[in-house]
C-alpha positions as CSV (number, residue, x, y, z in Angstrom):
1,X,-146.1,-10.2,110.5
2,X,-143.4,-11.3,112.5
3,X,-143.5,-9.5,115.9
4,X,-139.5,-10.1,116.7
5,X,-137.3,-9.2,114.4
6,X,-134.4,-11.2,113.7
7,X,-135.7,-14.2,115.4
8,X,-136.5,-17.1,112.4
9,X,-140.4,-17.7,112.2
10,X,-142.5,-20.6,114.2
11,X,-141.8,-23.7,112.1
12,X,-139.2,-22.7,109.2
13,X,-136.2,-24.3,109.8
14,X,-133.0,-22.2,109.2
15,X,-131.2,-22.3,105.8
16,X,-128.1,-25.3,105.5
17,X,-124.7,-24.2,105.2
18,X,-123.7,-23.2,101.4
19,X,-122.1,-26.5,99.9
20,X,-121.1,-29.9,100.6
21,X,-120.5,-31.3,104.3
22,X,-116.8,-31.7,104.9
23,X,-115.2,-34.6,104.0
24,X,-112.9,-36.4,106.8
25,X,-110.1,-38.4,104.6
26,X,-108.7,-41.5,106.0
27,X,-104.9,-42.0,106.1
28,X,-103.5,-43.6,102.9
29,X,-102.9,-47.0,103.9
30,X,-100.1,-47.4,101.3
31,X,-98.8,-44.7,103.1
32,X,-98.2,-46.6,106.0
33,X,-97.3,-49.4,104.9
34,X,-94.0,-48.1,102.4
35,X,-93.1,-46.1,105.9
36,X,-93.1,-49.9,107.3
37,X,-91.2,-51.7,104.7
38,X,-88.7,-48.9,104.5
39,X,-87.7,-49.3,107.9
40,X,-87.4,-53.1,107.5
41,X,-84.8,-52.6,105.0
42,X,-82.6,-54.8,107.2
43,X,-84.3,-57.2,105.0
44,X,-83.3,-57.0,101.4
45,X,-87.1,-58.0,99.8
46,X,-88.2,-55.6,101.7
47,X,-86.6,-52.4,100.0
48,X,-88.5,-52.6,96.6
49,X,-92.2,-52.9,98.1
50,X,-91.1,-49.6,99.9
51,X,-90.2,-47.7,96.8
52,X,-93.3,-48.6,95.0
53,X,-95.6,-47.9,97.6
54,X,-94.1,-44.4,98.5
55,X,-94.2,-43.3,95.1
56,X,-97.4,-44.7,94.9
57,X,-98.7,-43.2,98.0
58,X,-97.0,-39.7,97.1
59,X,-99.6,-39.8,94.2
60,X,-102.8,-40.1,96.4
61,X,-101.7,-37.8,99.2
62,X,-100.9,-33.9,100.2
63,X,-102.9,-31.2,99.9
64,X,-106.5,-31.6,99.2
65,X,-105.6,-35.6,99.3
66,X,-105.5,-37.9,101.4
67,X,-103.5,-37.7,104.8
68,X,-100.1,-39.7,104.9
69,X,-98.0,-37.8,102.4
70,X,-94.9,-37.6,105.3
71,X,-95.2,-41.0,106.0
72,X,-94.5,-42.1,102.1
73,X,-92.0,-39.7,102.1
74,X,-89.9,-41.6,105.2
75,X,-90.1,-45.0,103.9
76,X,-88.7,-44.2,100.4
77,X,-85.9,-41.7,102.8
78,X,-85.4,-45.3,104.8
79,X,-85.4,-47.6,101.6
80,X,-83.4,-45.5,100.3
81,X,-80.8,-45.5,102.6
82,X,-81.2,-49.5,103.0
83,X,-80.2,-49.6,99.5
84,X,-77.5,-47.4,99.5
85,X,-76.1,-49.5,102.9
86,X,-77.1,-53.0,100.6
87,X,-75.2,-51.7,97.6
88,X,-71.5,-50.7,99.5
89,X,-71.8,-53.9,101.1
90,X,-72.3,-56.4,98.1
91,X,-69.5,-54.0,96.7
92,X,-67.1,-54.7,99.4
93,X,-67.7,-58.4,99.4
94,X,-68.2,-59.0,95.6
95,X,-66.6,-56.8,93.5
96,X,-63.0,-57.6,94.3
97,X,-62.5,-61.4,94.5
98,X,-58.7,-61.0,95.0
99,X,-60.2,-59.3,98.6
100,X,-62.5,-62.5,99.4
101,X,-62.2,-63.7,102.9
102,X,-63.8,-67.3,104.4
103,X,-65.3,-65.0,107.4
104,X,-69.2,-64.7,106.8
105,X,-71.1,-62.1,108.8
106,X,-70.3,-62.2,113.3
107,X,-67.3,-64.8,112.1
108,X,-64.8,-63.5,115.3
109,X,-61.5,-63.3,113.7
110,X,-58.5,-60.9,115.0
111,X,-56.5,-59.4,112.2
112,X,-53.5,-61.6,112.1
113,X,-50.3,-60.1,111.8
114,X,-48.1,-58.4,109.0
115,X,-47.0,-61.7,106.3
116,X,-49.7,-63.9,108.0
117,X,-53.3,-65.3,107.5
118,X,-55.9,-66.6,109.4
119,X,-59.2,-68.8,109.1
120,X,-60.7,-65.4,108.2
121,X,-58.1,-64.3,105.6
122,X,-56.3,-67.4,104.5
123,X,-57.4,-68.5,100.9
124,X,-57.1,-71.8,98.3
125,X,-53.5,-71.9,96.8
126,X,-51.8,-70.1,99.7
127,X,-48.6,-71.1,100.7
128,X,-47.2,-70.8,104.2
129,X,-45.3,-72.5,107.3
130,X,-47.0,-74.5,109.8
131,X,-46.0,-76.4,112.6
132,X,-48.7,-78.7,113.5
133,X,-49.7,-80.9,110.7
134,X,-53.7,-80.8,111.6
135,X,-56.1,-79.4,114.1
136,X,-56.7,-75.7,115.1
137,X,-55.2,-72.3,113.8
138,X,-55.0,-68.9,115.1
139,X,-52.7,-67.7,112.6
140,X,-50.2,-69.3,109.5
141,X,-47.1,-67.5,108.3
142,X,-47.7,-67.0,104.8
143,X,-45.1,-67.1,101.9
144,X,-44.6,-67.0,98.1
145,X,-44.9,-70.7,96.6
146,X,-41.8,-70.0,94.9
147,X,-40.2,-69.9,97.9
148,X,-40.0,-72.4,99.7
149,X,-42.7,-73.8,102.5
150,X,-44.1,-76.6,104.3
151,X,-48.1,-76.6,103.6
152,X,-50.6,-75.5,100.9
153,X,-53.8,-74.6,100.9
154,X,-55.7,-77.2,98.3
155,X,-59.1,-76.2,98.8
156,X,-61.9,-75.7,102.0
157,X,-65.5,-77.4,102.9
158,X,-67.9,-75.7,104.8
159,X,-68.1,-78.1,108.2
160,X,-72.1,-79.3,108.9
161,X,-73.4,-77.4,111.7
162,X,-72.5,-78.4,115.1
163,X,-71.1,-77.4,118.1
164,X,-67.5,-76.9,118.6
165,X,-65.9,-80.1,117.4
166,X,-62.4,-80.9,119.7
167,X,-60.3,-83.4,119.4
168,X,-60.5,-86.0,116.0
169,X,-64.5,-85.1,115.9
170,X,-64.2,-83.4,112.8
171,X,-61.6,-86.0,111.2
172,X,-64.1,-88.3,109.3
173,X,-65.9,-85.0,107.3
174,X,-62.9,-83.7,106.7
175,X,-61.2,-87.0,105.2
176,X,-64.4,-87.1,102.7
177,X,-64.2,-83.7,101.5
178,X,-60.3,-83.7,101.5
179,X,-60.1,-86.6,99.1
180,X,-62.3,-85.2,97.0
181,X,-60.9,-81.5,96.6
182,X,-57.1,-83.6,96.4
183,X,-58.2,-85.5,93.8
184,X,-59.7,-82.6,91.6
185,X,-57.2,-79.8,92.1
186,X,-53.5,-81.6,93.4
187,X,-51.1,-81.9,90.3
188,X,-49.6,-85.6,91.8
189,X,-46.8,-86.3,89.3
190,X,-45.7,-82.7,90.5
191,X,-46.2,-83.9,94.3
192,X,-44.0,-87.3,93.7
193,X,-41.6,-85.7,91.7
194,X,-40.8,-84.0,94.9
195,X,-39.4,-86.9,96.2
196,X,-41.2,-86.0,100.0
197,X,-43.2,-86.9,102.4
198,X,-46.8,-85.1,102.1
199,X,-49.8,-85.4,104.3
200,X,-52.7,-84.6,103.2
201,X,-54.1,-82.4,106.5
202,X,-57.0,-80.1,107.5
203,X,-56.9,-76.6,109.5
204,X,-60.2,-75.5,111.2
205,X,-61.5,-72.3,112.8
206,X,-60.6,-71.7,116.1
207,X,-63.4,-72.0,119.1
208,X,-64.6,-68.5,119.4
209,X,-64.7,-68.0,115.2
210,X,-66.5,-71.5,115.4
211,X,-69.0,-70.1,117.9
212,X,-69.9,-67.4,115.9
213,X,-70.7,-69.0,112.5
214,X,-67.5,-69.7,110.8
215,X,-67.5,-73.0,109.2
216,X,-64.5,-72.8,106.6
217,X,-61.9,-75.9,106.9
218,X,-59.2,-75.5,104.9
219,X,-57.7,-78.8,103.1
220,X,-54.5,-79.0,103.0
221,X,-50.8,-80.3,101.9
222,X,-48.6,-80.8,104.6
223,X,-44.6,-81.9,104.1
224,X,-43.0,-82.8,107.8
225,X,-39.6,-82.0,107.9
226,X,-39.3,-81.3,104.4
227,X,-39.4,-78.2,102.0
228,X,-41.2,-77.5,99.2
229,X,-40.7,-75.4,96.3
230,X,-43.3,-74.3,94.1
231,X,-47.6,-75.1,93.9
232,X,-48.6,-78.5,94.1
233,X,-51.8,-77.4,92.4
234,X,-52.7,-78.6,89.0
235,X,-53.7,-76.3,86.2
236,X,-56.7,-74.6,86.3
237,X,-57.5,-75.9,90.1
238,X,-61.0,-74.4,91.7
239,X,-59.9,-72.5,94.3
240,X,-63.9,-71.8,94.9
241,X,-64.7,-71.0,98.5
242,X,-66.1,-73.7,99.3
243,X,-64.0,-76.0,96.7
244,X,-66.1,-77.7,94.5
């Protein structure tokens, strides 16, 4: 007989716990890794891989689940708004080609002002005033062809990478591609029925929109001391930015 009650007896061990031990889940790794993704949406390829893994990871996690449930849940809220940013920008930049501009992303252009354009704005086929027959432009004075004008924009190139090319560096790559576009878009009988002199010219970025990525020369035809009236494009002309 047991002379202390309530203390166990010499050499029975006490009874286990009812049940299983508790299990100690690890946090879902897909979890972690759509939270990850999602916030490099600044990357486009990285968007999609977000989505499926948070929906994935939603599945495996939350009460009585794994741990990691709030982490799926903030990469699909980051991918999401990555796409949402993605979608309003290829918008802007695509879905109106009337709108297209030369300037890709950190080009440094000022808007120009009211009836003018710049290497940012200016675009194949537009008709303006210009005083200096090649070299650098801030800003061009734009007009109807109808009307009458000095210069006309045939076409542009996208200049090889390099650092900011002064004087006549630029003169040899822009004479190739120059030729070329004139050749393919200029309607000539048109041109020498005009009875004028006309130059065929180029117009680059200026230095600071040069130093931060933009690469858009504009080809162009350039009557000195004369007037034109009217496109000296041909039919059907690719006015493609880049030409060609």
């Amino acid at each position: 007989m047991n002379e202390h009650p309530g203390l166990p007896m010499a050499g029975v061990a006490p009874a286990p716990p009812y049940g299983p031990p508790p299990r100690h889940h690890k946090t879902s790794g897909l979890a972690i890794a759509a939270l990850v993704l999602g916030l490099a949406g600044c990357f486009p390829l990285a968007v999609l891989p977000a989505i499926v893994l948070g929906i994935v990871a939603i599945t495996q996690t939350g009460h009585g689940k794994r741990p990691g449930r709030g982490l799926a849940i903030g990469g699909l809220v980051a991918a999401g708004v990555w796409t949402v940013g993605w979608v309003a920008l290829l918008g802007n930049t695509m879905g109106n080609p009337d709108r297209y501009t030369a300037s890709p992303p950190g080009a440094s252009c000022a808007a120009p002002p009211s009836g003018h354009a710049n290497a940012c704005t200016l675009k194949p086929g537009d008709c303006f005033r210009q005083s200096a027959v090649t070299g650098t432009f801030t800003s061009v004075e734009l007009t109807v062809c109808g009307d009458t004008h000095d210069t006309q924009a045939i076409g542009t190139f996208i200049a090889a990478d390099g650092p900011w090319p002064g004087g006549g560096e630029l003169k040899a790559e822009a004479s190739a591609h120059c030729q070329r576009i004139m050749a393919k878009n200029v309607d000539r009988p048109r041109l020498d029925a005009a009875g004028v002199r006309a130059d065929l010219s180029y117009l680059k970025p200026e230095r600071e929109a040069w130093e931060n990525g933009l690469r858009t020369v504009f080809c162009t035809i350039h009557t000195p001391g004369s007037e034109l009236i009217g496109s000296v494009l041909a039919p059907g002309a690719d006015l493609a930015v880049p030409t060609g």
